[in-house]
mmCIF file as gemmi writes it, N, C-alpha and C atoms, coordinates in Angstrom:
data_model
loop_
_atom_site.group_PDB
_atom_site.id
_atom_site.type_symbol
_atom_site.label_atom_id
_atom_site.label_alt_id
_atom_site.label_comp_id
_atom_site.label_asym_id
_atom_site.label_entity_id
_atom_site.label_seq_id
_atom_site.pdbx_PDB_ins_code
_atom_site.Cartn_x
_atom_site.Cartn_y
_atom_site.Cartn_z
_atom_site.occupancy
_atom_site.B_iso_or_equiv
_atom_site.pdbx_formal_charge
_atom_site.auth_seq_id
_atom_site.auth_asym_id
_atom_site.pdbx_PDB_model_num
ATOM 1 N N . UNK Axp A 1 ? -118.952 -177.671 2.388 1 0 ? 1 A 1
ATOM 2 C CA . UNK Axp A 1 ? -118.282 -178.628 3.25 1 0 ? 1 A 1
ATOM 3 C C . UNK Axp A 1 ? -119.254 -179.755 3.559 1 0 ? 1 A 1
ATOM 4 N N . UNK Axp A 2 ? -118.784 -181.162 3.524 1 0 ? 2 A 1
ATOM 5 C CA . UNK Axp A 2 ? -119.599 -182.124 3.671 1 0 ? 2 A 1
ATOM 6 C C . UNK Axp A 2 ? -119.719 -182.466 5.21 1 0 ? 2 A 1
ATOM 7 N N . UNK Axp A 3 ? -121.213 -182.84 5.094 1 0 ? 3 A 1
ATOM 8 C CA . UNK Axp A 3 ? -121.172 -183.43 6.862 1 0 ? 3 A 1
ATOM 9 C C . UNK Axp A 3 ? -121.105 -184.665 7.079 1 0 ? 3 A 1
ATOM 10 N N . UNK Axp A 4 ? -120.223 -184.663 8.193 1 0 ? 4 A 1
ATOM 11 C CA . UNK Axp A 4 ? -119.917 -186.247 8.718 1 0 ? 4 A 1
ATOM 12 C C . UNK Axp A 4 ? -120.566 -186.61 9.531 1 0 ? 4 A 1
ATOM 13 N N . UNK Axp A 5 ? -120.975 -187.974 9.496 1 0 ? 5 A 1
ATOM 14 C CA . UNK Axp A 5 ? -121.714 -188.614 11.173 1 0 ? 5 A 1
ATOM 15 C C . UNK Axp A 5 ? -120.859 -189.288 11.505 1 0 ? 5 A 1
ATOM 16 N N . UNK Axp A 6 ? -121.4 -189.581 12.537 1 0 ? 6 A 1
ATOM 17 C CA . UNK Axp A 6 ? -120.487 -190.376 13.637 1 0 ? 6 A 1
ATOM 18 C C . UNK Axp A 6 ? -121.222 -191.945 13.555 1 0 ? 6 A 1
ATOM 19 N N . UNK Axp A 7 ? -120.753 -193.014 13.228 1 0 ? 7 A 1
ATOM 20 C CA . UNK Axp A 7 ? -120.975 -194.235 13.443 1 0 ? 7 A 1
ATOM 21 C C . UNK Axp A 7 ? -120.498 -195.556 13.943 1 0 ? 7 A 1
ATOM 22 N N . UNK Axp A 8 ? -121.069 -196.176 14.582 1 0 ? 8 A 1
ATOM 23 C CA . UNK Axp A 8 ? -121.023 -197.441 15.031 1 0 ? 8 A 1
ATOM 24 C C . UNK Axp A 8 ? -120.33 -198.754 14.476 1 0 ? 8 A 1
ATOM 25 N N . UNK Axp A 9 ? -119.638 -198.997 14.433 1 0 ? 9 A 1
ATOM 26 C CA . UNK Axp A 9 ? -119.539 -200.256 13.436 1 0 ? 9 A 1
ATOM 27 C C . UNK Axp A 9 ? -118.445 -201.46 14.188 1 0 ? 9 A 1
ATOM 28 N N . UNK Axp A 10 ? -118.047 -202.647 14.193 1 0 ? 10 A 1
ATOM 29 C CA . UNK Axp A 10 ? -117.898 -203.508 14.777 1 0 ? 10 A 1
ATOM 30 C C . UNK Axp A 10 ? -116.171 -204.603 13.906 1 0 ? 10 A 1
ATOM 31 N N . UNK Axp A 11 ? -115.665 -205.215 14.257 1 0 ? 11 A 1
ATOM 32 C CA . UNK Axp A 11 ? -114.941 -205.88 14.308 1 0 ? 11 A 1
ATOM 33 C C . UNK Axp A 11 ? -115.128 -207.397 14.168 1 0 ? 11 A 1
ATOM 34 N N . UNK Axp A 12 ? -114.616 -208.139 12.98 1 0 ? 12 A 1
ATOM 35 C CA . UNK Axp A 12 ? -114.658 -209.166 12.769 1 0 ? 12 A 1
ATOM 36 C C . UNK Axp A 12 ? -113.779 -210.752 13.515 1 0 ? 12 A 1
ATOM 37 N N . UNK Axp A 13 ? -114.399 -211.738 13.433 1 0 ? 13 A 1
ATOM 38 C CA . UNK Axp A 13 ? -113.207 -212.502 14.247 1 0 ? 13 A 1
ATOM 39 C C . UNK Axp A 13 ? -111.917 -212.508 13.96 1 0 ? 13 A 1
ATOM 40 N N . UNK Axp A 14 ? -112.116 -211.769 12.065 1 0 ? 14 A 1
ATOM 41 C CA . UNK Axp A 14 ? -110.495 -211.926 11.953 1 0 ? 14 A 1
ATOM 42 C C . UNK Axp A 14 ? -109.826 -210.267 12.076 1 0 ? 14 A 1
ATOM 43 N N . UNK Axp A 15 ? -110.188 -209.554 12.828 1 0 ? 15 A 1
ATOM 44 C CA . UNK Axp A 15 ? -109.874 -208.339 13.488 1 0 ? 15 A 1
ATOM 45 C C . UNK Axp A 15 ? -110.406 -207.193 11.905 1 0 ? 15 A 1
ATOM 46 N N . UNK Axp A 16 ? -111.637 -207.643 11.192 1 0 ? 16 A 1
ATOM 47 C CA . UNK Axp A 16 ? -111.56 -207.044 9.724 1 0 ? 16 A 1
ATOM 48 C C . UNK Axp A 16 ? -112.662 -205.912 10.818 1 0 ? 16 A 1
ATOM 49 N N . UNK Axp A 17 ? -112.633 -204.524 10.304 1 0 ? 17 A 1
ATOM 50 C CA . UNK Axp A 17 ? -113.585 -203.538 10.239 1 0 ? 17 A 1
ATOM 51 C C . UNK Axp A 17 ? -114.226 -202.841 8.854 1 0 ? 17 A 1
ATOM 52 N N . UNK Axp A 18 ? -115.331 -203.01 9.212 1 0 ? 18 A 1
ATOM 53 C CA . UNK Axp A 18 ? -116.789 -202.635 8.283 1 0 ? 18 A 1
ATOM 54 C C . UNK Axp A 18 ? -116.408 -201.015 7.998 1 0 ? 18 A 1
ATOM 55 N N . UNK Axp A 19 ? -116.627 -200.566 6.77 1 0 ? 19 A 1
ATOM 56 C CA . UNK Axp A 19 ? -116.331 -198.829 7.161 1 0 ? 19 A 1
ATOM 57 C C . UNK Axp A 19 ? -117.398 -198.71 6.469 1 0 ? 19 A 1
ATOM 58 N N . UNK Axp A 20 ? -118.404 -198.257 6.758 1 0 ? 20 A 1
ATOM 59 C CA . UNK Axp A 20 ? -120.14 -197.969 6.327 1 0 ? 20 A 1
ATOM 60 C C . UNK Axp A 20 ? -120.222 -197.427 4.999 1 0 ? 20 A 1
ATOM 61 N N . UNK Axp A 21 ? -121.053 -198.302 4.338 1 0 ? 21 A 1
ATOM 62 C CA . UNK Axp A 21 ? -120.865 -198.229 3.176 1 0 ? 21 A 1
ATOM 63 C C . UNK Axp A 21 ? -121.239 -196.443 2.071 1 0 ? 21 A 1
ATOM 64 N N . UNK Axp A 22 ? -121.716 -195.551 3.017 1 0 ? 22 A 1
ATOM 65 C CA . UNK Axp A 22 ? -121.822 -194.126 2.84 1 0 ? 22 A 1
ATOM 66 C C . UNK Axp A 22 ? -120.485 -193.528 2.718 1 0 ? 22 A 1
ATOM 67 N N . UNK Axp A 23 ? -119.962 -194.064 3.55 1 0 ? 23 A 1
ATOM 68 C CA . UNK Axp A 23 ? -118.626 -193.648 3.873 1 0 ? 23 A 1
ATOM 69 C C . UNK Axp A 23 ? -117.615 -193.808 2.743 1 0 ? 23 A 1
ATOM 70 N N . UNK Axp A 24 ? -117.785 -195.313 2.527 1 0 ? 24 A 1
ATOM 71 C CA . UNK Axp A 24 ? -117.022 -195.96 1.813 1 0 ? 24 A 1
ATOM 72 C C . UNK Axp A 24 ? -117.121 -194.923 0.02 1 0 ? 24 A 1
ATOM 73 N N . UNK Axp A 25 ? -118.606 -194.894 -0.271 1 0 ? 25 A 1
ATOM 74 C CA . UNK Axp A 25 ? -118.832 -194.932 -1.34 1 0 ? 25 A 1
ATOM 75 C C . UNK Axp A 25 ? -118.285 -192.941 -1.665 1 0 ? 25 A 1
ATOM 76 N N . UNK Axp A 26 ? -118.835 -191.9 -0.261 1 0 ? 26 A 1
ATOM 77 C CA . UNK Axp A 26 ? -118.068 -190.761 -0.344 1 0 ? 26 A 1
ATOM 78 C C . UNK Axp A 26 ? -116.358 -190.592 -0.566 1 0 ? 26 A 1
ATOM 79 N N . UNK Axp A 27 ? -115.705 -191.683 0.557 1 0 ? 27 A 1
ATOM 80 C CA . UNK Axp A 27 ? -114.134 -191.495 -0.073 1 0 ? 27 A 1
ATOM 81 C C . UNK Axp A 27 ? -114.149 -192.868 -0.861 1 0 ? 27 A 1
ATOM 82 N N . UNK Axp A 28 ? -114.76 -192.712 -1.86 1 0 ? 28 A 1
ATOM 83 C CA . UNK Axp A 28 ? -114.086 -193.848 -2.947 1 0 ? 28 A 1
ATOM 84 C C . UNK Axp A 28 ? -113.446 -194.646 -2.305 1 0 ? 28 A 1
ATOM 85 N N . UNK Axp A 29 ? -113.772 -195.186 -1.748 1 0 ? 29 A 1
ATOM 86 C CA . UNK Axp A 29 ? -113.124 -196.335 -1.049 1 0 ? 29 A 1
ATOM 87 C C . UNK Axp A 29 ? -113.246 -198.085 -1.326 1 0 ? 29 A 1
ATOM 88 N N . UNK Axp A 30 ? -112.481 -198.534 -2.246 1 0 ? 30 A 1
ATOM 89 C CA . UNK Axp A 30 ? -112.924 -199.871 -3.037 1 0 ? 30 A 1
ATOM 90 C C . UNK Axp A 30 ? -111.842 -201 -2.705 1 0 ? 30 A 1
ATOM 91 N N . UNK Axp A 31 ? -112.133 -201.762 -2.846 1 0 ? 31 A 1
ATOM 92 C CA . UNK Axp A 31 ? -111.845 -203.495 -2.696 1 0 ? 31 A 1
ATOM 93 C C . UNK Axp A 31 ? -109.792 -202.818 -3.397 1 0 ? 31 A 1
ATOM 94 N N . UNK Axp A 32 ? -108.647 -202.84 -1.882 1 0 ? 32 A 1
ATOM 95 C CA . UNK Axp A 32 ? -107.642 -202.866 -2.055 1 0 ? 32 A 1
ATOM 96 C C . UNK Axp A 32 ? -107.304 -201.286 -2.259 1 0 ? 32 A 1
ATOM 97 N N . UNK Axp A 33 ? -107.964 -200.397 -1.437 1 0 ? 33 A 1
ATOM 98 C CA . UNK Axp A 33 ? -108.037 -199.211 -1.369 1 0 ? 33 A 1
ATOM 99 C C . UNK Axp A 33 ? -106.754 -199.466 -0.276 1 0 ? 33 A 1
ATOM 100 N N . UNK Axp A 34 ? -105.958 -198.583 -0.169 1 0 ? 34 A 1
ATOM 101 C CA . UNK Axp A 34 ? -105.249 -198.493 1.402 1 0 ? 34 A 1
ATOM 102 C C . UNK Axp A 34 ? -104.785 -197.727 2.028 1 0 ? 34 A 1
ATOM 103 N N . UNK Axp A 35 ? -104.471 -197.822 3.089 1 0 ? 35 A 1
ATOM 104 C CA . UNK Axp A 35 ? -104.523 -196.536 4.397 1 0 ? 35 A 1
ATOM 105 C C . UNK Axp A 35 ? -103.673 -197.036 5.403 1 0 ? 35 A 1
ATOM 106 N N . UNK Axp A 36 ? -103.425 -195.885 6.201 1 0 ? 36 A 1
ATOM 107 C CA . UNK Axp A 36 ? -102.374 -195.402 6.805 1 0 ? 36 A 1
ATOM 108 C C . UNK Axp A 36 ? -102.79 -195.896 8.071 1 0 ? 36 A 1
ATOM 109 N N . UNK Axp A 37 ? -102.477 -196.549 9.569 1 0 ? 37 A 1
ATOM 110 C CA . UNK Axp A 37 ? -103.519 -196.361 10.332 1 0 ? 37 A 1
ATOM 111 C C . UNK Axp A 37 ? -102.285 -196.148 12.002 1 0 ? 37 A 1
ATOM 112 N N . UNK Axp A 38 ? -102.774 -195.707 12.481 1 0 ? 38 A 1
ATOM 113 C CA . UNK Axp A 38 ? -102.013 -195.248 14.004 1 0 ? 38 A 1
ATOM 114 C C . UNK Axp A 38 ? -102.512 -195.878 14.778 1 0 ? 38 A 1
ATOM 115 N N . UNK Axp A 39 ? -102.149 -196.011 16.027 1 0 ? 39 A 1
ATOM 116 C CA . UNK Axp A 39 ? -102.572 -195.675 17.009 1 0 ? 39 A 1
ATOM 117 C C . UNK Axp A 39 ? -102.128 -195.779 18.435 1 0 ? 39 A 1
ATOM 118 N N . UNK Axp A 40 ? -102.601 -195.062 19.835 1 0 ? 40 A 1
ATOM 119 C CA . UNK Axp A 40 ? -102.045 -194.314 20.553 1 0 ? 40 A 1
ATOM 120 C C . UNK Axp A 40 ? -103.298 -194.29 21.798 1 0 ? 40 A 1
ATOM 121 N N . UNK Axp A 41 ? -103.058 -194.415 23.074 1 0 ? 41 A 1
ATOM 122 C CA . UNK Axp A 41 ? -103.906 -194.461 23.585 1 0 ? 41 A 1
ATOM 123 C C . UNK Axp A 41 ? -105.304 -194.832 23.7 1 0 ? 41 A 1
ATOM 124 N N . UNK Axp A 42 ? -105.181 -195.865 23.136 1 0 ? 42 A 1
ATOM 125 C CA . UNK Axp A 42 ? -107.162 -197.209 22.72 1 0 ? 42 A 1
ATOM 126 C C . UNK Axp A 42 ? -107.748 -196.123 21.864 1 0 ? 42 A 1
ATOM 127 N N . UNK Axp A 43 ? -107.23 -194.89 20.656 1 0 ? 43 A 1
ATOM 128 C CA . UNK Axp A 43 ? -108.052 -194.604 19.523 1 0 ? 43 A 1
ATOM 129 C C . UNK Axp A 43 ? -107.093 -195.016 18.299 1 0 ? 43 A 1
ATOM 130 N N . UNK Axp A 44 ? -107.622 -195.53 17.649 1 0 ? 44 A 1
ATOM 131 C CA . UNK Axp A 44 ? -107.307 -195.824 16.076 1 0 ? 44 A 1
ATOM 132 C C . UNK Axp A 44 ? -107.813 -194.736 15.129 1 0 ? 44 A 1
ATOM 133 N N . UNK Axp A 45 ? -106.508 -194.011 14.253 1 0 ? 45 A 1
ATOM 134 C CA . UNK Axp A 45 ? -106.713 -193.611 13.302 1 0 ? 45 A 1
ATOM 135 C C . UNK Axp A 45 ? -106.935 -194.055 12.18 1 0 ? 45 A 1
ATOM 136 N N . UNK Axp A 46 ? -107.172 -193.806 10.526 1 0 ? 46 A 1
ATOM 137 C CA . UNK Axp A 46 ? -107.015 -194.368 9.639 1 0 ? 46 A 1
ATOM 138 C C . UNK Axp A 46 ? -107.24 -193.15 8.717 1 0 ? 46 A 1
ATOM 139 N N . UNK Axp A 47 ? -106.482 -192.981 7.808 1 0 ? 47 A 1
ATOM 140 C CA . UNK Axp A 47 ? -106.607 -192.15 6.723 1 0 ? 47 A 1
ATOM 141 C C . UNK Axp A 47 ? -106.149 -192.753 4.866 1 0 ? 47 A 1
ATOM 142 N N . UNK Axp A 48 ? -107.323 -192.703 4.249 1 0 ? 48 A 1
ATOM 143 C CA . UNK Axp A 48 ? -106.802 -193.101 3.076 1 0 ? 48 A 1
ATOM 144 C C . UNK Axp A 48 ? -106.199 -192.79 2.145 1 0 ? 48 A 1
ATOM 145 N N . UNK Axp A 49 ? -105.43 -193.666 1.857 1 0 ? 49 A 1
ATOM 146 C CA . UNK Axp A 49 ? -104.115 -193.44 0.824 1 0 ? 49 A 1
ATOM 147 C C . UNK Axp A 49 ? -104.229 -193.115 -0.652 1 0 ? 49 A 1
ATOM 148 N N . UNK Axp A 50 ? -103.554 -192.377 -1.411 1 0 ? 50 A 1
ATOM 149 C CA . UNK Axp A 50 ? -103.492 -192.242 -2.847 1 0 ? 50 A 1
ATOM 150 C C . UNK Axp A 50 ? -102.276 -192.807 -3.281 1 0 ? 50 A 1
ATOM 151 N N . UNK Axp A 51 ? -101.797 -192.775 -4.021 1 0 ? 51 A 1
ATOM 152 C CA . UNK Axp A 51 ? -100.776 -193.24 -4.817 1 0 ? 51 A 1
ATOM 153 C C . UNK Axp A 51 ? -99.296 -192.8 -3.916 1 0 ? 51 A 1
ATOM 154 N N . UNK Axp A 52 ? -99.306 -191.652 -3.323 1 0 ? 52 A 1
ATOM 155 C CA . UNK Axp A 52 ? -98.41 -191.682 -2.337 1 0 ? 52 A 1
ATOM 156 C C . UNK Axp A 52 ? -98.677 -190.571 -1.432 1 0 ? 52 A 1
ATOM 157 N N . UNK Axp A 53 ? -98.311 -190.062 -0.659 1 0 ? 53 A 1
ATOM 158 C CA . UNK Axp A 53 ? -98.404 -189.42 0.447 1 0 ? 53 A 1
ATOM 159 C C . UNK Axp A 53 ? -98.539 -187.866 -0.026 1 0 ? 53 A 1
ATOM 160 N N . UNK Axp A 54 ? -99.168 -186.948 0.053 1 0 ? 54 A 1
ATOM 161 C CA . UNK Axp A 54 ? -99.628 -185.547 -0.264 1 0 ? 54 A 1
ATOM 162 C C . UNK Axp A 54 ? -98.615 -184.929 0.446 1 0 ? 54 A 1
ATOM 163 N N . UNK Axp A 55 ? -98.554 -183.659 0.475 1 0 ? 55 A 1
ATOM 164 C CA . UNK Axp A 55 ? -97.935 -182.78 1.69 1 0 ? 55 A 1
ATOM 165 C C . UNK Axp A 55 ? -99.429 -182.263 2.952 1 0 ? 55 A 1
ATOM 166 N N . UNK Axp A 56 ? -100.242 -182.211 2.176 1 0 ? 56 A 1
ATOM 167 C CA . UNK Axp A 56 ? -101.828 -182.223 2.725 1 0 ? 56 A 1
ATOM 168 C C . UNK Axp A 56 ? -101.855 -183.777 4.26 1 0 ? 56 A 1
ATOM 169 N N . UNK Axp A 57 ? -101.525 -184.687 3.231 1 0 ? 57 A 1
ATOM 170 C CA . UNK Axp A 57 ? -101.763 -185.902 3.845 1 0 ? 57 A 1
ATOM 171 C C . UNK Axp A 57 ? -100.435 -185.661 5.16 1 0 ? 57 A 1
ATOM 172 N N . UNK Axp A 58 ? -99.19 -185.564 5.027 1 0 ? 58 A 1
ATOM 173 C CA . UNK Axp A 58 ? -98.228 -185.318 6.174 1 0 ? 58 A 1
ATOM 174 C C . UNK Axp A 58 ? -99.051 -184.345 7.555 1 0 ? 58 A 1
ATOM 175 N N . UNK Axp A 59 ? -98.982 -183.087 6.703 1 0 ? 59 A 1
ATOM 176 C CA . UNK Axp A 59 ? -99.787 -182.145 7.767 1 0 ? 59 A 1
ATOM 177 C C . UNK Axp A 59 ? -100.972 -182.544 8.708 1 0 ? 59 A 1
ATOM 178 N N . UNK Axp A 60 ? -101.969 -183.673 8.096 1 0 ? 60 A 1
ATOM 179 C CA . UNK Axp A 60 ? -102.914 -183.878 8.693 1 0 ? 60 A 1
ATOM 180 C C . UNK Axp A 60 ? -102.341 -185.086 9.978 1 0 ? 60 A 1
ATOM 181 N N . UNK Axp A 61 ? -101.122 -185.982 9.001 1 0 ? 61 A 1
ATOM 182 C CA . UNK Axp A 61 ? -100.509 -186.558 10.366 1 0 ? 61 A 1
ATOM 183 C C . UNK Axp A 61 ? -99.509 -185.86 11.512 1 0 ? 61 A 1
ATOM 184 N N . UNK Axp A 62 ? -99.373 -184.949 10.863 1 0 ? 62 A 1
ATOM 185 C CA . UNK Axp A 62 ? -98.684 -184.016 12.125 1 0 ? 62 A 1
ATOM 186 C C . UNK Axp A 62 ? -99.915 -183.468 13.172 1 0 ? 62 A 1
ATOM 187 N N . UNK Axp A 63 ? -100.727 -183.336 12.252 1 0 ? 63 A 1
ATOM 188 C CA . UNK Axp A 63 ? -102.236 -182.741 13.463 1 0 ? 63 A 1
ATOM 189 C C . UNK Axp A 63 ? -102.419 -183.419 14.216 1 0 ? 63 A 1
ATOM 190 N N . UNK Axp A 64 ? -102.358 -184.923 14.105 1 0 ? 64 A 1
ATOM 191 C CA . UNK Axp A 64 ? -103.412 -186.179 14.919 1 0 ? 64 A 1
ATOM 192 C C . UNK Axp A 64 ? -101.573 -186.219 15.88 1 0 ? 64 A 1
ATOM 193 N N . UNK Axp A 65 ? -100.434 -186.017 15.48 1 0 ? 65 A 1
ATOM 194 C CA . UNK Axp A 65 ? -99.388 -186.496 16.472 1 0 ? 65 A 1
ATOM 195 C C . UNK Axp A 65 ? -99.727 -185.096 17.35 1 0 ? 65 A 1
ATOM 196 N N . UNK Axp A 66 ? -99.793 -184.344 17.457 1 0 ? 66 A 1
ATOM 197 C CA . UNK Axp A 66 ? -100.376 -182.676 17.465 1 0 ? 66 A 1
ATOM 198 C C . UNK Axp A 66 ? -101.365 -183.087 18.984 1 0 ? 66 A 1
ATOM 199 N N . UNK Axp A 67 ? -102.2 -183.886 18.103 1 0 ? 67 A 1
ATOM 200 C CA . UNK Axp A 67 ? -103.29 -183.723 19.126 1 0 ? 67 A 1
ATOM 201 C C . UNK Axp A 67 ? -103.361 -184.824 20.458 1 0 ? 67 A 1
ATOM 202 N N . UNK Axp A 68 ? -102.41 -185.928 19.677 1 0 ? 68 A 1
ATOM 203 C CA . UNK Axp A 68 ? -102.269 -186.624 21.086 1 0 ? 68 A 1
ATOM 204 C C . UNK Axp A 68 ? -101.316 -186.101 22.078 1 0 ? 68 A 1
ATOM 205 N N . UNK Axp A 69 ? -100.376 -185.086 21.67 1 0 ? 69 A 1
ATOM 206 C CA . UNK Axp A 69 ? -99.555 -184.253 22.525 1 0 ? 69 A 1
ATOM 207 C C . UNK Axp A 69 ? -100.741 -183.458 23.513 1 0 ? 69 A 1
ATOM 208 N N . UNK Axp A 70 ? -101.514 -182.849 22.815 1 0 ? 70 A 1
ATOM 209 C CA . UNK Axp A 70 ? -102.583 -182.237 23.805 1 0 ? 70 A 1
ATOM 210 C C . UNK Axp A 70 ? -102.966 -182.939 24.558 1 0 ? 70 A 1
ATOM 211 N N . UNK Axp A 71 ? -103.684 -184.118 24.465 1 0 ? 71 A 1
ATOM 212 C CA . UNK Axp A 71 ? -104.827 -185.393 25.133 1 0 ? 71 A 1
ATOM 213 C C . UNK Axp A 71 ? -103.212 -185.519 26.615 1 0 ? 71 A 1
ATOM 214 N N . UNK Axp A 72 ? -102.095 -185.711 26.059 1 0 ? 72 A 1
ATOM 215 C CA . UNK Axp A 72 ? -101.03 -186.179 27.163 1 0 ? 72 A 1
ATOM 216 C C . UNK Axp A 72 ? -100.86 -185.312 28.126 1 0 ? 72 A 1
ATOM 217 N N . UNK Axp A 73 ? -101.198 -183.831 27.639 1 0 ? 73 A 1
ATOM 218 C CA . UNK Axp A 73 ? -100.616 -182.738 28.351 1 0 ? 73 A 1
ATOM 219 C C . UNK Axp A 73 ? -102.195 -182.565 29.299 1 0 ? 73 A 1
ATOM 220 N N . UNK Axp A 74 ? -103.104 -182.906 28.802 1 0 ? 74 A 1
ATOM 221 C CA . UNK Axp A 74 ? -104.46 -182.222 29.447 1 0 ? 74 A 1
ATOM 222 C C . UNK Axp A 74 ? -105.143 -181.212 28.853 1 0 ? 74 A 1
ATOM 223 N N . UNK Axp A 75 ? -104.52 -180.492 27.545 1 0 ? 75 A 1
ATOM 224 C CA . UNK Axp A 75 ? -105.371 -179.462 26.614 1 0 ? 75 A 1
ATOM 225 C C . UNK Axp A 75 ? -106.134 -180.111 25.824 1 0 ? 75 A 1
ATOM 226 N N . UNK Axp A 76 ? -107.271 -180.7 26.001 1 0 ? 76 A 1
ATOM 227 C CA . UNK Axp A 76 ? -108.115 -181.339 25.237 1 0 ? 76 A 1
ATOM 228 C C . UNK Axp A 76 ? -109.643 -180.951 25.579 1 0 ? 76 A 1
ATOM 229 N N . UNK Axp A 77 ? -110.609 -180.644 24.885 1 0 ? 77 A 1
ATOM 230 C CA . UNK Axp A 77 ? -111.912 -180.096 25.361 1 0 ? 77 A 1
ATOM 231 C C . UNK Axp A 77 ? -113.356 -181.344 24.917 1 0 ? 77 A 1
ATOM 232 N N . UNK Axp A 78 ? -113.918 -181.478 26.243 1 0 ? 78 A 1
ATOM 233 C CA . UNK Axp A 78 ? -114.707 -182.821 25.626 1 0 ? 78 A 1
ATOM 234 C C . UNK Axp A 78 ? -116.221 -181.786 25.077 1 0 ? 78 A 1
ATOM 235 N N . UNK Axp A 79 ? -116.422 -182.902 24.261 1 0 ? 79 A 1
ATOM 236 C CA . UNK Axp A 79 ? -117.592 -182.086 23.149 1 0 ? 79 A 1
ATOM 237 C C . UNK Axp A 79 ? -118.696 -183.061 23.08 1 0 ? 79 A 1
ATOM 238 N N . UNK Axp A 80 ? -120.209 -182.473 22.934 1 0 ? 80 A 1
ATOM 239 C CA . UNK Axp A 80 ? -121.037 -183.238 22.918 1 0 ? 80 A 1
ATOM 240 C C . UNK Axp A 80 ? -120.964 -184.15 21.274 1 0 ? 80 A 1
ATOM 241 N N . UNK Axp A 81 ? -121.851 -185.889 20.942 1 0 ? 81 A 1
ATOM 242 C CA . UNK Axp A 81 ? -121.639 -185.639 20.054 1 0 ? 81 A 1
ATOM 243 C C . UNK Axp A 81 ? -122.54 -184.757 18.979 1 0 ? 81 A 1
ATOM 244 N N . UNK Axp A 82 ? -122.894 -183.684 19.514 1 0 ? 82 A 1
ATOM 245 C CA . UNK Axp A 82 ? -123.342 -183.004 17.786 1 0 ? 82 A 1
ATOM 246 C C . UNK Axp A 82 ? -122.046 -181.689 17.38 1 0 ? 82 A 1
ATOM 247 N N . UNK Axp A 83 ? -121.575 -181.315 19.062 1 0 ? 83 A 1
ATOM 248 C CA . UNK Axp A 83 ? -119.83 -180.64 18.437 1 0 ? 83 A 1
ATOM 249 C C . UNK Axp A 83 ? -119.182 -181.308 18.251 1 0 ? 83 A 1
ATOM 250 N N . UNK Axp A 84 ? -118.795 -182.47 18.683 1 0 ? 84 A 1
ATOM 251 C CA . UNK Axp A 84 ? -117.709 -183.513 18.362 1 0 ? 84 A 1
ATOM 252 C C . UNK Axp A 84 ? -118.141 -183.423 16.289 1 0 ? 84 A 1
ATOM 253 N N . UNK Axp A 85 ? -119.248 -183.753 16.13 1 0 ? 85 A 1
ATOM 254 C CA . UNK Axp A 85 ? -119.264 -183.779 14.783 1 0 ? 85 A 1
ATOM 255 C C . UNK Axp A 85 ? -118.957 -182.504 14.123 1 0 ? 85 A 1
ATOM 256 N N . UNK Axp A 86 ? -119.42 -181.787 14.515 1 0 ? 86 A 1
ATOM 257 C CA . UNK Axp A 86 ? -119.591 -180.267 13.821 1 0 ? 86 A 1
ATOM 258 C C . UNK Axp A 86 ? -117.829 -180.008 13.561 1 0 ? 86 A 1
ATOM 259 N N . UNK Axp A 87 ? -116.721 -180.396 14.916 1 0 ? 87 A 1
ATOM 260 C CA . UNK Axp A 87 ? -115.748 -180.051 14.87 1 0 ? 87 A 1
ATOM 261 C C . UNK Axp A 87 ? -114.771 -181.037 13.345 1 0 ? 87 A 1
ATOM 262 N N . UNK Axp A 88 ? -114.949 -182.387 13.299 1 0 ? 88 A 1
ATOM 263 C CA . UNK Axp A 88 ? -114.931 -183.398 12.933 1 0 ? 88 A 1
ATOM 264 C C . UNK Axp A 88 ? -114.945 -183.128 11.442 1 0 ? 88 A 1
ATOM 265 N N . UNK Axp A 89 ? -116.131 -182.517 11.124 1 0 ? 89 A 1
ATOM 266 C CA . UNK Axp A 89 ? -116.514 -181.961 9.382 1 0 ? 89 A 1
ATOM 267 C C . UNK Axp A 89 ? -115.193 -180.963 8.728 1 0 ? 89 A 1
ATOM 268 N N . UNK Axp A 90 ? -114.633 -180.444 10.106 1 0 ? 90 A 1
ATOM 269 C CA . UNK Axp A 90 ? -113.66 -179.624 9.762 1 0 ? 90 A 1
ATOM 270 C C . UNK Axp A 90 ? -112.583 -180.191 9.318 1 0 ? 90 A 1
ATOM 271 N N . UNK Axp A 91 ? -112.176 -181.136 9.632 1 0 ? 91 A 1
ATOM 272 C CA . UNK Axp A 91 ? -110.892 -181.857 8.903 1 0 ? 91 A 1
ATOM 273 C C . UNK Axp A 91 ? -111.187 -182.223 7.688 1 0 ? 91 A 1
């Protein structure tokens, strides 16, 4: 299982985001790559796209609708970040 970090990265004047180029280069991620993106309470998701939608890829958006049901209800557990990551690698 690969490990993920957690990083920093910033917003352009024309609302463009940087996705670190480690990142980029682990999910193949190239010039007109594209993705899915949510969002719900000031976090932005984004998950990248293949040619069309997996049953893998649904499930994982049922998780993140999943989990903002938790965050609404109050079942949510805050994690330092080296569990936040550890948990994170798991998806």
């Amino acid at each position: 299982m690969e490990t993920e970090t957690v990083q920093i990265t910033r917003t352009s004047s024309k609302g463009q985001v940087v996705i670190p180029a480690n990142i980029r280069k682990r999910l193949g991620i190239m010039n007109g790559s594209m993705f899915v993106v949510t969002s719900k309470n000031g976090m932005i998701v984004m998950k990248k796209l293949n040619a069309k939608l997996s049953k893998e890829d649904l499930k994982t958006l049922e998780a993140v609708e999943e989990a903002w049901s938790d965050i609404k209800e109050g079942r949510y557990k805050v994690y330092s970040k080296k569990a936040f990551s550890r948990e994170l690698s798991k998806w």
